[in-house]
N, C-alpha and C positions, 0 to 999 in steps of 0.2 A: 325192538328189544333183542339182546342176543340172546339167540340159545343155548344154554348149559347142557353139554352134553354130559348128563349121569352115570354113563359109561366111564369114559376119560376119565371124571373126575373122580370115580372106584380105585380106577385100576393107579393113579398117582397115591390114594390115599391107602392099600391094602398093603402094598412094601413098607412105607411110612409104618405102618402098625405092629407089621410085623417085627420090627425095629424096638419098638415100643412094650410090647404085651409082656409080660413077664420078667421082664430084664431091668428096669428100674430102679428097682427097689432091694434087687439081690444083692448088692454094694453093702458093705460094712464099711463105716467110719475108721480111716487109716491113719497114721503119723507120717508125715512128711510127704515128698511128692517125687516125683520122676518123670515130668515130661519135652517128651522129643517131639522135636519140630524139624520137616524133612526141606531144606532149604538150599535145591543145590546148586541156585547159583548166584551165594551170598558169601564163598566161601571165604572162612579167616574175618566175616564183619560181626561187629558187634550187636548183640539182642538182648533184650530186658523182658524179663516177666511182669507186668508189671499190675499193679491191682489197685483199688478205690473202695473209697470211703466217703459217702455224703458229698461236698465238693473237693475233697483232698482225693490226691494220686500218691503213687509212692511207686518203685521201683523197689520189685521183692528179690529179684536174685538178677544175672547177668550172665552172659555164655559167648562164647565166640564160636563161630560155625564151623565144626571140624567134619571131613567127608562128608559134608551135603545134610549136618544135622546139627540142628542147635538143641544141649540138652540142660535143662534143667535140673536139679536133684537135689535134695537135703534133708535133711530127717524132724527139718526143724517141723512145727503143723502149720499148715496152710489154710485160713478157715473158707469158710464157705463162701464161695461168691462169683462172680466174674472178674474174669482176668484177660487182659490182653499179650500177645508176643509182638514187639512193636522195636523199630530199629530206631529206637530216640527218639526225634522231634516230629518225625514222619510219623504218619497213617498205619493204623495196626493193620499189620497181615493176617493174623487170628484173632477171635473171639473165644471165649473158653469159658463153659463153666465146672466148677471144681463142686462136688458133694459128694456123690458116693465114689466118682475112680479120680484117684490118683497117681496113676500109674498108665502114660496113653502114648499112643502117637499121634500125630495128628498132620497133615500135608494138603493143599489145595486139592487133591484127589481125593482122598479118604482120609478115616480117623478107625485106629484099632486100639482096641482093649478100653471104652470109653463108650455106653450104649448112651449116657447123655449127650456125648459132644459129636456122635453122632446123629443122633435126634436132632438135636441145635441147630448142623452144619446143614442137614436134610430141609429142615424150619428155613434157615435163610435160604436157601437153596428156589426150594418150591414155595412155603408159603409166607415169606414176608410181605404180605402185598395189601389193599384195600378194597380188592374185590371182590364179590361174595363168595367166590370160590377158592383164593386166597383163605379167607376166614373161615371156610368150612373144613380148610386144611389143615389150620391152626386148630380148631377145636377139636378135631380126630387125634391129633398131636399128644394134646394136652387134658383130653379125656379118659388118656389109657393111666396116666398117672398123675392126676390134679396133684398130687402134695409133693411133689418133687420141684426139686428150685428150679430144673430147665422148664416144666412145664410154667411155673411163675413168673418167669422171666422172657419168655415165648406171648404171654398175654402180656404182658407188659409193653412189650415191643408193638404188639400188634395191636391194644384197643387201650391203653396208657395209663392213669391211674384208677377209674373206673373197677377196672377190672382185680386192685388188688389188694390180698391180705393185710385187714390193717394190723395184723399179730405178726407179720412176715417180717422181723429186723434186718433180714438178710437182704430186703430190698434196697439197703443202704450202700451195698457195694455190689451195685449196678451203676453207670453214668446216666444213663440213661430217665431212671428214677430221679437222679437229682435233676436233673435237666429240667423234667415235668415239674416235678413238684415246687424247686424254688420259682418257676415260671408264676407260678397261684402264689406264692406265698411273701412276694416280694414284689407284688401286684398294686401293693401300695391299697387294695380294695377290704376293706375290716371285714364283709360278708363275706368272703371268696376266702381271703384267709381262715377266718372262722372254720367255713366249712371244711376246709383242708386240714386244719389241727383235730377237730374233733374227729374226722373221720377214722385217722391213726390215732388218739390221743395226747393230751399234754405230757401224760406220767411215761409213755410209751418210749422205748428206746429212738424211735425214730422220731415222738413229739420231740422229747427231750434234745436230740440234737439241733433240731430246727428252731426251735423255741431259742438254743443259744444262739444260732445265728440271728434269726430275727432280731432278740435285745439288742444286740450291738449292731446291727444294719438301721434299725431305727430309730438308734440312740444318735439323731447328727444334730449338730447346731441350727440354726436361724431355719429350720425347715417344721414350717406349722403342721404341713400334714402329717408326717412323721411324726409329730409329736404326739395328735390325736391317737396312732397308732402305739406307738412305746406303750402310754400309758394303758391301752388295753390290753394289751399283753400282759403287761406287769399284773393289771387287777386281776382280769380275767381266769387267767391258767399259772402264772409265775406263785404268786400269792398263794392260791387258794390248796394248790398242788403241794407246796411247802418244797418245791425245785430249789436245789443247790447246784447248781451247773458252773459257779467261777469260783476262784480265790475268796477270801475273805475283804481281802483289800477292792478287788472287782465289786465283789456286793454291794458294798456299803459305796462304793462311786456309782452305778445303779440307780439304789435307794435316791441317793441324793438328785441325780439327774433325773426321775418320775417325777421327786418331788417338785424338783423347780418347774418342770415344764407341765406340770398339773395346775401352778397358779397361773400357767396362762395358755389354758384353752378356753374355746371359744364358748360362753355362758359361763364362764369362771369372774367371781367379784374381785378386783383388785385394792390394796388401800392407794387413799389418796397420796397424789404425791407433790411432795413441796420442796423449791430452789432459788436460791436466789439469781437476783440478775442483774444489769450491770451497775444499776443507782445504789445496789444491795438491800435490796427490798427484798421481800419473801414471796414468790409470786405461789399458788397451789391449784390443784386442780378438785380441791374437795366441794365448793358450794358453785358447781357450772350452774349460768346464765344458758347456755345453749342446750340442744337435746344431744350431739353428739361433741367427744371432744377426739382430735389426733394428738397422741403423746406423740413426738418426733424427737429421738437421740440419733443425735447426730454428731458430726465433727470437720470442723473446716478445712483441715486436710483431707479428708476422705473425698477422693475424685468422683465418688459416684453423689454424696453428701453435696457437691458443688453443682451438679449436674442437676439433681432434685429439687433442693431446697427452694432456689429462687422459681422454680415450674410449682412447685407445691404452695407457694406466698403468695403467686400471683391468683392462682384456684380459690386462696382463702381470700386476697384482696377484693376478687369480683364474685366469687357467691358465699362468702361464709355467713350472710343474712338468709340467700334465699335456700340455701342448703340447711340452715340453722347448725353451723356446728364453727368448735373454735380450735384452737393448734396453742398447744402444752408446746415448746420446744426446751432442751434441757440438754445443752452440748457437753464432750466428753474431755475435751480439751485441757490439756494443761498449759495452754498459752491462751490465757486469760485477754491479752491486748491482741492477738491475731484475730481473736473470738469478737473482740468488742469492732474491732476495727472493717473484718469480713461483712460483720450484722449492720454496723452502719453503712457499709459501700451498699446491700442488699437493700435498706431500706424496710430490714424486718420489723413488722409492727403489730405481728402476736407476743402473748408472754414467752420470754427469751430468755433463759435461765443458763447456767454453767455450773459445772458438780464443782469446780473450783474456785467459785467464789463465794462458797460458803456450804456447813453440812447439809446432805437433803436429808430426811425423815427418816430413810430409809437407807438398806443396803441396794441400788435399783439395779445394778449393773447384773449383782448375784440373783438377787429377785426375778430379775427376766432374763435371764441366761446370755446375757448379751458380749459379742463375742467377735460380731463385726456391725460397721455402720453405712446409711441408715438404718434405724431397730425402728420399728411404727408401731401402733398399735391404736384402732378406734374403738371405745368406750362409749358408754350411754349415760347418761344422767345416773345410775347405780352406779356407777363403778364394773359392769361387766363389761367382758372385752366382746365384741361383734365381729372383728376381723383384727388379724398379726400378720406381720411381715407381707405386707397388699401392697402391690405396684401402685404408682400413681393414678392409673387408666381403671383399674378396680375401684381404686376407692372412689373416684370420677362415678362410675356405671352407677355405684353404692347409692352414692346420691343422687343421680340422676331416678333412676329406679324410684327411691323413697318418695321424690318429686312425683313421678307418674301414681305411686301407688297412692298420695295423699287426694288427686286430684279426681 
């Protein structure tokens, strides 16, 4: 094991402090900002100040280098946060954060009139690291003045969301914050998420931002897991919280998309559904023979539809007895004679239905959100769904599995 010399690691942490003790906090909240950046050999290029919000950036003002100094300046206010000085598209040369001075210099050597972004530059300097003596750097750091944003943003860096305020909204224009946090949050995992909203809040400035991103990240089509996800949000924290976070017209599109994709998750009862098919007979799937049944919308252009269907026929042709289950098909097509003429070269010999050759029962298309084809879905003797949108080899396993578990 090595050994930590407690000497060494005094003498790096007592300047550090010194830096620190008393000087924090003396800052009073100013209007607007003034900072220079000593850059002397960029002269005449162009710099942005530029700042962040959740996952948006923005460029807040702009300077071109005159004698070896890019300056800043305006009276407009500049709120609290971390900021970068960055030449475009390239890698920021500074890191910065803004709370109590507004008014600094700042160069790869030093930073004057600015005891936070000296503390900051001192933090990256010495203790951005993962070793215990790194973090015992960090915590000398950030123990002379816990409620200051560079002390916030110094844990943050250093031990990641763990370590931070969930009352702090300032940690939204940090990158670094978003980085972590949409990391859990779009994790696609409902515990993990969970844990993340609750820990800052739904109602919370930072729930609330995230919460609008989530709805719309997993509000996507033909995707089941996603779905399970929307809809717990929506119940969950959306609802209950009384969040108004869109337009009126966003809402109510929303609404409408929970609802649909609520009748089809998985232990949801569907109604039955009835089509005709090509003798124009009414075929339905309300009083199943079999214990499972696959609804299959399909369409005989759809290259992947052509690629499946006779693989999926041939599954049913040789075990739809010992699998016990049957195949609903109900194609989308508006060439009624492509349809008939495809199903006879196939030799399909489940019930074979088309929404155009006569009304089905229902609206199915709006019903199950469907949007591209194949749409699948397996069903049980009730009418609940068991699986949506399942590969061929899934739904293969499905039954293979039921076979081992009967035996």
């Amino acid at each position: 094991m090595q050994k930590i010399s407690l000497n060494g690691l005094f003498r790096k942490i007592i300047p550090l402090l010194l830096i620190c003790i008393g000087t924090l906090t003396c800052f009073a909240q100013k209007k607007g900002y003034d900072i220079k950046a000593l850059i002397p050999d960029k002269e005449g290029e162009m710099f942005y100040l530029k700042g962040f919000y959740g996952d948006e950036s923005s460029y807040i003002d702009s300077c071109r280098v005159k004698k070896g100094m890019a300056r800043f300046k305006s009276g407009a206010m500049l709120p609290d946060g971390f900021y970068t000085i960055t030449q475009g598209t390239e890698s920021a040369l500074f890191g910065i954060v803004v709370e109590q001075s507004r008014s600094f210099t700042i160069s790869s050597e030093m930073v004057s009139n600015s005891m936070e972004n000296q503390t900051y530059q001192n933090f990256l300097k010495h203790a951005a690291g993962s070793t215990w003596e790194d973090r015992v750097l960090t915590e000398a750091l950030c123990s002379t003045s816990p409620n200051t944003l560079v002390s916030k943003y110094m844990k943050l860096e250093t031990y990641g969301l763990d370590s931070c305020d969930q009352m702090e909204s300032r940690l939204l224009r940090h990158p670094d914050f978003n980085f972590r946090i949409s990391k859990q949050l779009m994790s696609a995992d409902i515990p993990t998420i969970d844990q993340t909203i609750e820990k800052f809040g739904a109602a919370s400035e930072i729930g609330k931002y995230y919460l609008a991103k989530m709805l719309k990240y997993y509000n996507m089509d033909n995707n089941a897991p996603f779905d399970d996800i929307l809809v717990h949000l929506y119940d969950k924290y959306y609802l209950p919280n009384h969040l108004q976070l869109y337009s009126d017209t966003y809402e109510r599109t929303l609404k409408r998309a929970v609802m649909r994709k609520r009748h089809t998750l998985v232990g949801a009862e569907i109604p039955y559904l009835e089509a005709v098919n090509a003798d124009g007979k009414r075929e339905s799937t309300q009083n199943p023979q079999r214990a499972y049944t696959v609804i299959w919308f399909w369409d005989p252009d759809c290259e992947d539809c052509q690629e499946e269907t006779p693989i999926l026929h041939k599954m049913y042709e040789e075990h739809a007895e010992e699998y016990d289950f049957e195949v609903f098909a109900l194609s989308l097509t508006a060439d009624t004679e492509r349809w008939k003429r495809i199903s006879k070269e196939w030799g399909l010999t489940w019930p074979n239905t088309c929404s155009e050759m006569g009304e089905t029962n229902y609206d199915f298309i709006d019903y199950f959100s469907i949007v591209t084809t194949p749409c699948c879905l397996l069903i049980d003797k009730d009418h609940k769904i068991i699986m949506r949108q399942f590969s061929l080899e899934q739904l293969e396993d499905f039954f293979q599995n039921n076979q081992q578990n009967k035996e």
